[in-house]
C-alpha positions in Angstrom: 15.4 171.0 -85.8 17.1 172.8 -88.7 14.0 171.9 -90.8 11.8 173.6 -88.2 14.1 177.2 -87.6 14.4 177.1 -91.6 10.6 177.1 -91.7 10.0 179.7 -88.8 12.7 182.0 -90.8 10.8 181.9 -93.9 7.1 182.5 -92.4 8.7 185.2 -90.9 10.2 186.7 -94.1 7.3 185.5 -96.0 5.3 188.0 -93.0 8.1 190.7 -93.3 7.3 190.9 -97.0 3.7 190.7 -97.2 4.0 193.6 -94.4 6.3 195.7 -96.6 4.5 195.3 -99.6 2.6 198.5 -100.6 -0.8 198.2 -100.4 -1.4 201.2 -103.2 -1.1 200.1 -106.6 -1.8 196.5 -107.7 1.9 194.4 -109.0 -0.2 193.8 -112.7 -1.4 197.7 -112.8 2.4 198.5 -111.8 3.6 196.3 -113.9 1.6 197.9 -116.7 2.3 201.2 -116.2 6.1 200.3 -116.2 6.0 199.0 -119.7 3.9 201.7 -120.7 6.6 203.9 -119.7 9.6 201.7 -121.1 7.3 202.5 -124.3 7.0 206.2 -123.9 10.7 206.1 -123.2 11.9 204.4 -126.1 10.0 206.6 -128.0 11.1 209.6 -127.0 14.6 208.3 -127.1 14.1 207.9 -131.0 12.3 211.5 -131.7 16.1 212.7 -130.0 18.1 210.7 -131.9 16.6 212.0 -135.1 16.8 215.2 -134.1 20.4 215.0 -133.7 21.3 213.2 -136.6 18.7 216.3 -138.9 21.2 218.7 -136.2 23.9 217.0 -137.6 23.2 216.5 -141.1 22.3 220.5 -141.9 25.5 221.8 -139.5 27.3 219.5 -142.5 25.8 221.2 -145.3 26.3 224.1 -143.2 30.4 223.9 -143.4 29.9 222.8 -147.2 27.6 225.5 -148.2 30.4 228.2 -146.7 33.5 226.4 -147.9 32.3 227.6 -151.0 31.7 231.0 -150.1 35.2 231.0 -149.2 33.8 231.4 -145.6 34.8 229.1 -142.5 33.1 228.4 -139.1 33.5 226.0 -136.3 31.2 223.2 -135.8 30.3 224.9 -132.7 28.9 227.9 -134.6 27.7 225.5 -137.3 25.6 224.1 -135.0 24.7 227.3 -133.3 23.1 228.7 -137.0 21.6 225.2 -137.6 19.9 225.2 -134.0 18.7 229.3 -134.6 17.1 228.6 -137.9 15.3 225.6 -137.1 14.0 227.4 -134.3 13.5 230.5 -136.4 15.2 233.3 -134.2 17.6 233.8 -136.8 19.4 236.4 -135.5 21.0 237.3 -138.7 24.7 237.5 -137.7 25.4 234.2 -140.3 23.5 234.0 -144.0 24.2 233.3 -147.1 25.5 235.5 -150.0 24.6 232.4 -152.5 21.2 231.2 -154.0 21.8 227.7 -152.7 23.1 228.8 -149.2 19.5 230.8 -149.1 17.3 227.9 -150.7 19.3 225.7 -148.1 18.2 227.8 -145.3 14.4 227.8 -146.7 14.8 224.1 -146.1 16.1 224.5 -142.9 13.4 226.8 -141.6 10.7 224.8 -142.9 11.6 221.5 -141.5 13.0 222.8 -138.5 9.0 224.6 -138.1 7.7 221.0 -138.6 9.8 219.5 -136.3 10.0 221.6 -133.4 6.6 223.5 -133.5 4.4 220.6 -134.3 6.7 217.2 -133.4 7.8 218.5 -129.8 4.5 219.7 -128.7 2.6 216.5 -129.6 6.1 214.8 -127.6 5.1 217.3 -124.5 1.4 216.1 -124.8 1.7 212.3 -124.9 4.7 211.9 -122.7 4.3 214.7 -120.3 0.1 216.0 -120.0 -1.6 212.6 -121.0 0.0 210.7 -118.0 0.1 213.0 -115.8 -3.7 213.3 -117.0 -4.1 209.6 -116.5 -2.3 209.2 -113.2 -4.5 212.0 -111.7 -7.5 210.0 -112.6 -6.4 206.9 -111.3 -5.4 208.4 -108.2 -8.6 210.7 -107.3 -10.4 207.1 -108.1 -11.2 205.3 -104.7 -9.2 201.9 -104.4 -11.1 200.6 -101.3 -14.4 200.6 -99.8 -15.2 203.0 -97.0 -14.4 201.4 -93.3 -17.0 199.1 -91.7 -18.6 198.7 -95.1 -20.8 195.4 -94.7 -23.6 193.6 -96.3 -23.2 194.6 -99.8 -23.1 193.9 -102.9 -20.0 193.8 -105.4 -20.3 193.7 -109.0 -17.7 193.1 -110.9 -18.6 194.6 -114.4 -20.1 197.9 -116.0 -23.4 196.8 -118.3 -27.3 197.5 -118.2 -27.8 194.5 -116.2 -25.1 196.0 -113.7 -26.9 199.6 -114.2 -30.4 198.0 -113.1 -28.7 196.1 -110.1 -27.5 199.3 -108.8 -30.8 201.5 -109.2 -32.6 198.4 -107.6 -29.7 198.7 -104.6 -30.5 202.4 -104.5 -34.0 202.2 -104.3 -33.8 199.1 -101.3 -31.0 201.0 -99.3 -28.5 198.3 -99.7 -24.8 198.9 -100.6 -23.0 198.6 -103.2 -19.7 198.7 -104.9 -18.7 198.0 -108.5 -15.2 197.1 -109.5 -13.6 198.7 -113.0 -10.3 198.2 -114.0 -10.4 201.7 -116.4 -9.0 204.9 -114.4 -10.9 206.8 -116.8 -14.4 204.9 -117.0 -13.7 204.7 -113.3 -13.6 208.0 -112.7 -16.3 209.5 -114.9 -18.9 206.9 -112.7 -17.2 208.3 -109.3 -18.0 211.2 -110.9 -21.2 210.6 -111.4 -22.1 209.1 -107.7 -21.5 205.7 -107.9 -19.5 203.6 -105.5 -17.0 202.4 -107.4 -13.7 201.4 -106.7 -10.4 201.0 -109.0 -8.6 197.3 -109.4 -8.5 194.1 -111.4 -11.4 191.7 -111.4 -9.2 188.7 -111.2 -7.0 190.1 -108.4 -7.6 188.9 -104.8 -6.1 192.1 -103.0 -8.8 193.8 -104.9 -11.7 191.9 -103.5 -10.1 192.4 -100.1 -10.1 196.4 -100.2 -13.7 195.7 -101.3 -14.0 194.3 -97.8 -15.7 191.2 -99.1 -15.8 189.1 -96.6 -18.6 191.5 -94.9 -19.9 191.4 -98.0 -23.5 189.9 -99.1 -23.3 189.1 -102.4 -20.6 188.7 -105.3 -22.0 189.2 -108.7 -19.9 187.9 -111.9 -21.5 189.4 -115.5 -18.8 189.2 -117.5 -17.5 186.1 -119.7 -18.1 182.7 -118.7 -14.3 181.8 -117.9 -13.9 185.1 -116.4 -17.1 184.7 -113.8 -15.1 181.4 -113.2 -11.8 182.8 -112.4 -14.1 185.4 -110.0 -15.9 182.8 -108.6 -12.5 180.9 -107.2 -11.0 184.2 -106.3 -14.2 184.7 -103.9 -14.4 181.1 -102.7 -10.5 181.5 -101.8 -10.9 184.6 -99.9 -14.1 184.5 -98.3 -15.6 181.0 -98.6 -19.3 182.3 -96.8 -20.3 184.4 -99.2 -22.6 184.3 -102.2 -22.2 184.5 -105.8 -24.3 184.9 -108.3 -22.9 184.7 -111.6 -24.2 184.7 -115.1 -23.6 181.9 -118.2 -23.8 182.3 -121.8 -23.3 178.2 -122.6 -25.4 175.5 -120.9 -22.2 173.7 -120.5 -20.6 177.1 -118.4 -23.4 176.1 -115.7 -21.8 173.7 -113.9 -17.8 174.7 -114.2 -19.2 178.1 -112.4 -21.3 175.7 -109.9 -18.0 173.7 -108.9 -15.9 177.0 -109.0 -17.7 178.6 -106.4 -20.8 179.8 -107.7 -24.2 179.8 -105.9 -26.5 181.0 -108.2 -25.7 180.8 -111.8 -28.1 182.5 -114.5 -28.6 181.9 -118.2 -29.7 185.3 -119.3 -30.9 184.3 -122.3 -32.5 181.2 -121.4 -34.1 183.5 -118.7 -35.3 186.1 -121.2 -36.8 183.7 -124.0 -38.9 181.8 -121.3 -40.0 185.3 -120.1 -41.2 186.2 -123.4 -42.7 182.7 -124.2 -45.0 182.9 -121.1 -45.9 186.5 -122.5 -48.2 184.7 -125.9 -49.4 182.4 -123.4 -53.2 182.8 -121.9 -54.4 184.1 -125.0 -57.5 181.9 -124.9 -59.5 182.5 -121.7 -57.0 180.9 -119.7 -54.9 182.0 -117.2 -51.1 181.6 -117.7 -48.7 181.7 -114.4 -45.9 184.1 -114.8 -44.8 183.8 -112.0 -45.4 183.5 -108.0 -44.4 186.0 -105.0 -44.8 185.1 -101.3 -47.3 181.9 -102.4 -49.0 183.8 -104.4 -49.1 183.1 -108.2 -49.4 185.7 -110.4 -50.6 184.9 -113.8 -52.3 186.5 -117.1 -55.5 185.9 -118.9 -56.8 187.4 -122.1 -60.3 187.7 -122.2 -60.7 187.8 -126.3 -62.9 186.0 -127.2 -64.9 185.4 -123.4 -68.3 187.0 -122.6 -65.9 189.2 -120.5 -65.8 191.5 -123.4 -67.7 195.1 -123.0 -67.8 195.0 -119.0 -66.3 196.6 -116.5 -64.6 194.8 -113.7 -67.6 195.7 -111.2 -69.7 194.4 -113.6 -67.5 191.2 -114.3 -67.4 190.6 -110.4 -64.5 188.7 -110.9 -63.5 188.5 -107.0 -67.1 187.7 -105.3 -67.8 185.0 -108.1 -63.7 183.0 -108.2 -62.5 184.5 -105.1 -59.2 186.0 -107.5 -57.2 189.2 -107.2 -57.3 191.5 -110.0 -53.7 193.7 -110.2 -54.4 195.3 -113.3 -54.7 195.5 -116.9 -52.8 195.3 -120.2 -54.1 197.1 -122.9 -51.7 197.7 -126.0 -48.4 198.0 -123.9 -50.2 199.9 -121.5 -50.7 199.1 -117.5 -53.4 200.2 -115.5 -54.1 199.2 -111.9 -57.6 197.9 -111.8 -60.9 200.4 -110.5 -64.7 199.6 -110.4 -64.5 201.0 -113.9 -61.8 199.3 -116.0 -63.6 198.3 -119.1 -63.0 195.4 -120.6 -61.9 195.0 -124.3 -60.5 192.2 -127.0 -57.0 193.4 -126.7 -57.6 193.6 -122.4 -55.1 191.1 -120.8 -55.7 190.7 -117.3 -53.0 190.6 -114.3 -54.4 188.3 -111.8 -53.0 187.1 -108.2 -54.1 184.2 -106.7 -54.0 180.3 -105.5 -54.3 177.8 -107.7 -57.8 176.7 -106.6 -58.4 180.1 -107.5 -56.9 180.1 -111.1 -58.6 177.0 -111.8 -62.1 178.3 -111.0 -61.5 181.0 -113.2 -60.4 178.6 -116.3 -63.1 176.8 -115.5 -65.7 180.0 -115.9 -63.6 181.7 -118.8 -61.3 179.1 -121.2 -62.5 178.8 -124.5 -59.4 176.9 -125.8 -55.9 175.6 -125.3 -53.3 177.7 -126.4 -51.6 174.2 -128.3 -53.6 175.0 -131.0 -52.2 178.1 -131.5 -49.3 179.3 -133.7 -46.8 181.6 -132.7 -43.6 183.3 -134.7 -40.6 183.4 -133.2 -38.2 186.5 -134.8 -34.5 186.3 -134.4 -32.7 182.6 -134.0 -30.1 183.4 -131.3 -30.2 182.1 -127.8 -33.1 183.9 -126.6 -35.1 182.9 -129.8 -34.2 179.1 -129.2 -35.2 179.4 -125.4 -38.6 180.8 -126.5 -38.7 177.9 -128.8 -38.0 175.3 -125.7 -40.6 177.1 -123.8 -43.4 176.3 -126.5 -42.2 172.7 -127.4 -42.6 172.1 -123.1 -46.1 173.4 -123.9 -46.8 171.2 -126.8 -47.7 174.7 -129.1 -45.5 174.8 -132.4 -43.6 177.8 -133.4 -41.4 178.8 -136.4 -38.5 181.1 -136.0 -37.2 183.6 -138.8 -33.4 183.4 -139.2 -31.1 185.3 -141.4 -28.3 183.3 -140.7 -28.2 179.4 -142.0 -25.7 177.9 -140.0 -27.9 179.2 -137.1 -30.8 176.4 -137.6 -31.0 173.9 -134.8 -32.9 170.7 -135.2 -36.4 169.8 -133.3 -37.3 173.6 -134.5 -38.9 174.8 -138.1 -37.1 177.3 -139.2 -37.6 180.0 -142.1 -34.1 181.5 -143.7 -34.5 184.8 -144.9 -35.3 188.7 -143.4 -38.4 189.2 -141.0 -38.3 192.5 -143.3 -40.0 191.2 -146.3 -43.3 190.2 -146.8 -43.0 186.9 -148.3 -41.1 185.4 -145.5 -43.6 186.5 -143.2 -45.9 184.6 -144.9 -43.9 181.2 -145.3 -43.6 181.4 -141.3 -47.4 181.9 -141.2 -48.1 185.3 -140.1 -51.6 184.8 -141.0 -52.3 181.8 -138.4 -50.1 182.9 -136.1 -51.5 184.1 -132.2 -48.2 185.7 -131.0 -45.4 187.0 -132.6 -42.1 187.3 -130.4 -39.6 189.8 -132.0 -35.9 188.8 -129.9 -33.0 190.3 -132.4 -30.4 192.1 -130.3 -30.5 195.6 -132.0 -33.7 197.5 -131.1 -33.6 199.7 -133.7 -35.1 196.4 -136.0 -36.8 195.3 -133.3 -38.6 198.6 -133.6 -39.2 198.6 -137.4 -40.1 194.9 -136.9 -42.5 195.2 -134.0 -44.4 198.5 -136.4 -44.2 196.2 -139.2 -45.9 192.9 -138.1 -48.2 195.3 -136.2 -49.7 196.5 -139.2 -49.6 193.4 -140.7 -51.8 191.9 -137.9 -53.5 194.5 -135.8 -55.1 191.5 -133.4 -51.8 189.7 -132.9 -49.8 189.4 -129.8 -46.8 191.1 -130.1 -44.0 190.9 -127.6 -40.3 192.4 -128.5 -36.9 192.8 -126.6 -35.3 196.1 -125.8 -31.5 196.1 -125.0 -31.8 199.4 -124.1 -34.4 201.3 -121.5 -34.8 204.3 -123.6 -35.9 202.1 -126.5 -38.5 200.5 -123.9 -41.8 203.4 -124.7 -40.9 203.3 -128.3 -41.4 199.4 -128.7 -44.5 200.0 -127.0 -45.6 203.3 -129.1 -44.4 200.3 -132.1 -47.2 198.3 -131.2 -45.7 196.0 -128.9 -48.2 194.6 -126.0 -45.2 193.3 -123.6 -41.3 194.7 -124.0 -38.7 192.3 -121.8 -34.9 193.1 -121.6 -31.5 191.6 -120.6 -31.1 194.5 -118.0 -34.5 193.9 -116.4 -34.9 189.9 -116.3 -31.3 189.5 -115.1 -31.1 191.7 -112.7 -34.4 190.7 -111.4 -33.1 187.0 -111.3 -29.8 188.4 -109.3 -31.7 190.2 -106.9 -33.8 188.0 -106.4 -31.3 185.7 -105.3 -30.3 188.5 -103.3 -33.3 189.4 -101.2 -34.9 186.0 -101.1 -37.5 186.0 -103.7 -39.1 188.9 -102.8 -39.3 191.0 -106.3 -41.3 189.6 -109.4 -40.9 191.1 -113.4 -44.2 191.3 -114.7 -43.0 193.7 -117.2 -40.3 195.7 -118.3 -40.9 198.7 -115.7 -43.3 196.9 -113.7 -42.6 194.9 -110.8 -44.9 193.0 -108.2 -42.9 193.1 -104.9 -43.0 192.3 -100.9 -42.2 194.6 -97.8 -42.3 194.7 -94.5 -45.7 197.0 -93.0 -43.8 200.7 -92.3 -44.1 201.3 -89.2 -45.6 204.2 -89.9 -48.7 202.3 -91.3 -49.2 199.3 -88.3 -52.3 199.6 -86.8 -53.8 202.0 -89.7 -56.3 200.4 -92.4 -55.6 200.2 -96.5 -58.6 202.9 -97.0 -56.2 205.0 -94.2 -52.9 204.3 -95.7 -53.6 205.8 -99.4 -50.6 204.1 -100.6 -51.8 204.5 -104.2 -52.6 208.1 -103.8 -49.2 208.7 -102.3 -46.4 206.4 -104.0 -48.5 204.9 -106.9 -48.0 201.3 -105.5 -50.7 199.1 -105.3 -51.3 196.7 -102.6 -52.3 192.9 -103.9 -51.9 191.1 -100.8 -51.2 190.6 -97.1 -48.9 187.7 -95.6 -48.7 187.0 -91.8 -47.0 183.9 -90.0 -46.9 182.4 -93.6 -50.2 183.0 -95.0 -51.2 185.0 -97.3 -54.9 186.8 -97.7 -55.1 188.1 -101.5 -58.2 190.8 -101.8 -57.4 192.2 -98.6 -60.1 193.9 -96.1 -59.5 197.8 -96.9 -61.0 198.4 -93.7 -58.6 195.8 -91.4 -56.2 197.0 -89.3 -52.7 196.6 -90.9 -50.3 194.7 -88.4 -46.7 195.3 -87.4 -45.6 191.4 -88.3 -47.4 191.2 -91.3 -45.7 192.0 -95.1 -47.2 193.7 -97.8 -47.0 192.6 -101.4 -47.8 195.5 -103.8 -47.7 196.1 -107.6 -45.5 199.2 -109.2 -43.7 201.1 -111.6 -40.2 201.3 -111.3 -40.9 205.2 -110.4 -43.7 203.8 -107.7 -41.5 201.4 -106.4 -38.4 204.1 -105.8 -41.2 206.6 -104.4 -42.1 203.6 -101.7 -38.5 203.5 -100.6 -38.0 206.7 -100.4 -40.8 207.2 -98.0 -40.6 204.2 -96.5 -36.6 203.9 -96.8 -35.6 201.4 -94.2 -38.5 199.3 -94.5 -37.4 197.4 -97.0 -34.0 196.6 -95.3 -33.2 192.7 -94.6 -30.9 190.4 -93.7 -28.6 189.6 -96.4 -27.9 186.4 -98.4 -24.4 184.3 -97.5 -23.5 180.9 -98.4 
């Protein structure tokens, strides 16, 4: 009996607590700004007590000073003319009739100019203005998400794969919220329009005032233990919903999976297959990037086929394999396929199709395997060894340039030295090689690089990583044929994960996607819809009730069950949604 009122009397206090406890600031940001304040104090504490003690010392030299002037004052005026020079009033009621009583005061004025007019203003500005400063930001900063906020998505860091996430959320309609524990860098992006809210990553209140148990989808970016303290935080609090969550080690992969995680993405495995499959089809074969709604999507260069010098009416590519032509490649550049595309050695066509389909064309067009082939990998970091996997599964040897020893793995040939110079080039085998795949993580080399081997070998493939977008249309003015990033290839992987497989990367910039028939289009034809003409997307395929018709009839009727899956720019693909914007909306992912 006692055990049982003991227990009822501390749920109840426990309750009377948890109800009393503020729900503003966090206990570790209090707790922070506390010692931060002890700090400040103790600090300001010690400026005082020197400035008594130089007060003290000078009123001393003060009394000496006059004693031999045969003059005497109180310590009370001593400290008054101290005080009034330091400050320098001088009023002039007290001086000196000697040289040292005047070089004394000299001193005085001087330090007492260097202590109060420089020492007490910096005092005012860090103690006083910068927190004050700081406490205004962090309190103009949302802490929680609006009210009735549901099926979003909550990202937990600030990066480019976080930046691409959220312009992908923007253009699909979909909510978002990204946690940052910086008042500062919190409040310059609330500044800037993004939904962000202020609070610890590892804290559970804050996932609560990010209302995450409406939410669709947690996403952990930052380090591996960290996405595994998020993903237990999440599966404490609101067990039915997703996360995705990224890994740097192999070994990260399943500590995240028994944590919590759903989905858990190695970025730079992800990124060095992407490039890989990029050399591949370089021989009249067709080379599956990747598939979309059953459909596989795939590349083929035509060097070296009788392909070369026609144009795709000519080539008749769909009445003779029954294959969807996207678009082409040519040099870096994309261009959605017409009646009048012509055809050249550096051409690398975007195909869509079944398999049956692919392997009628390989059966028309392959003039080799692309084993045979040699390709250099630049750069021997984890997306340069992934690359390297992805030929060894292919059977196709490789070489990768490393400056760095200690970074050769066996199973691989390696060359030590710098890409730079000539003569390494050479021992990797620049000459042979099909494909170069430039992967070091500052784009500024991979820039020089890129220009470099492509004036070395003009008729090599060349495909280089960007960490940056802005670096994007200058690896491609460099000579680059296919650019590939962190930002792109992971955020594509989240959201695909996200929205149920329903956006492909073909290319940094250029997605192949799905969506629902507007409404606005159901019962019009393709020729009546001019959905080229008016976002720049281009249609690939229909699906209905599972099946999907590639080369669709541009006189057939669209209808209202039926999705559409369409090639774009990232420009195209934010022009569809915001003409077609709630089209694209769709039931979200939970666990």
């Amino acid at each position: 009996m006692l055990k049982s009122v003991g227990a009822a009397v501390g749920n109840a206090a426990a309750q009377l607590v948890g109800a009393r406890r503020p729900d503003a600031p966090e206990l570790s940001e209090r707790l922070a700004r506390d010692a931060q304040r002890r700090r400040q104090l103790k600090t300001a504490l010690v400026l005082l007590l020197v400035f008594a003690v130089v007060v003290t010392a000078y009123s001393a030299v003060f009394h000496a000073l006059m004693a031999r002037e045969d003059r005497s004052y109180s310590w009370a005026t001593s400290i008054y003319w101290t005080l009034t020079t330091m400050t320098t009033l001088g009023f002039g009621d007290i001086t000196f009739t000697s040289d040292a009583g005047r070089i004394f005061s000299v001193v005085v004025l001087l330090s007492g100019s260097a202590l109060l007019l420089v020492l007490l203003p910096f005092v005012f500005i860090q103690f006083l203005f910068l927190p004050w400063m700081a406490e205004r930001e962090r309190r103009r900063t949302p802490r929680r998400v609006a009210a009735g906020m549901s099926g979003h998505l909550i990202l937990t860091a600030t990066g480019p794969v976080e930046e691409a996430l959220i312009e992908r959320a923007r253009n699909a309609d979909v909510p978002y919220v990204v946690i940052v524990e910086d008042p500062v860098e919190a409040g310059r992006m609330h500044d800037e329009g993004r939904s962000v809210i202020l609070g610890a990553f590892d804290d559970p209140d804050t996932y609560r005032r990010a209302n995450v148990e409406q939410a669709a989808l947690v996403v952990a970016t930052r380090s591996d233990a960290a996405n595994t303290n998020i993903a237990f935080t999440v599966q404490e609090i609101a067990p039915m919903v997703g996360v995705a969550a990224s890994a740097n080690s192999s070994a990260s992969v399943e500590i995240l999976e028994i944590a919590g995680a759903d989905h858990v993405v190695q970025l730079g495995q992800i990124l060095g297959t992407a490039m890989a499959a990029r050399t591949l089809g370089l021989a009249g074969r067709s080379r599956v990037i990747g598939e979309l709604a059953g459909l596989l999507i795939a590349e083929a260069g035509i060097g070296g086929t009788d392909l070369v010098g026609q144009t795709l009416a000519q080539a008749q590519l769909r009445a003779r394999v029954g294959i969807g032509i996207i678009g082409v490649w040519n040099r870096g550049v994309f261009e959605v396929a017409t009646a009048d595309t012509v055809l050249t050695p550096s051409t690398i066509l975007l195909l869509a199709g079944t398999e049956e389909q692919l392997a009628a064309y390989d059966a028309l067009y392959a003039t080799g395997g692309d084993a045979a082939h040699h390709k250099i990998i630049i750069g021997g970091g984890r997306v340069g060894r992934s690359a390297a996997a992805a030929f060894a599964s292919e059977g196709i040897s490789c070489t990768i340039i490393e400056k760095l020893a200690d970074r050769r793995r066996p199973g691989v040939h390696y060359v030590i030295g710098d890409a730079a110079e000539r003569s390494v080039l050479e021992a990797a085998g620049i000459d042979e090689a099909t494909a170069i795949i430039v992967t070091t993580h500052d784009d500024d080399e991979n820039v020089y690089l890129t220009r470099y081997c492509r004036g070395l070998r003009p008729d090599v493939r060349l495909v280089s990583r960007a960490r940056l977008d802005r670096n994007v249309s200058t690896l491609y003015r460099a000579g680059a044929d296919a650019v590939l990033s962190y930002a792109a290839t992971g955020s594509a992987a989240i959201w695909n994960f996200f929205r149920g497989e329903e956006t492909l990367l073909v290319s940094e910039g250029l997605n192949v996607f799905r969506s629902p028939i507007p409404r606005q289009l159901v019962g019009k034809s393709l020729a009546e819809a001019h959905l080229y003409r008016r976002t720049g997307c281009n249609v690939v395929a229909i699906e209905r009730d599972g099946v999907v018709q590639g080369n669709p009839d541009p006189q057939a009727p669209l209808p209202a069950d039926g999705e559409l899956v369409l090639v774009a720019t990232d420009a195209a693909e934010a022009k569809f949604s915001q003409l077609y914007p709630h089209t694209r909306t769709r039931l979200r992912r939970h666990r």
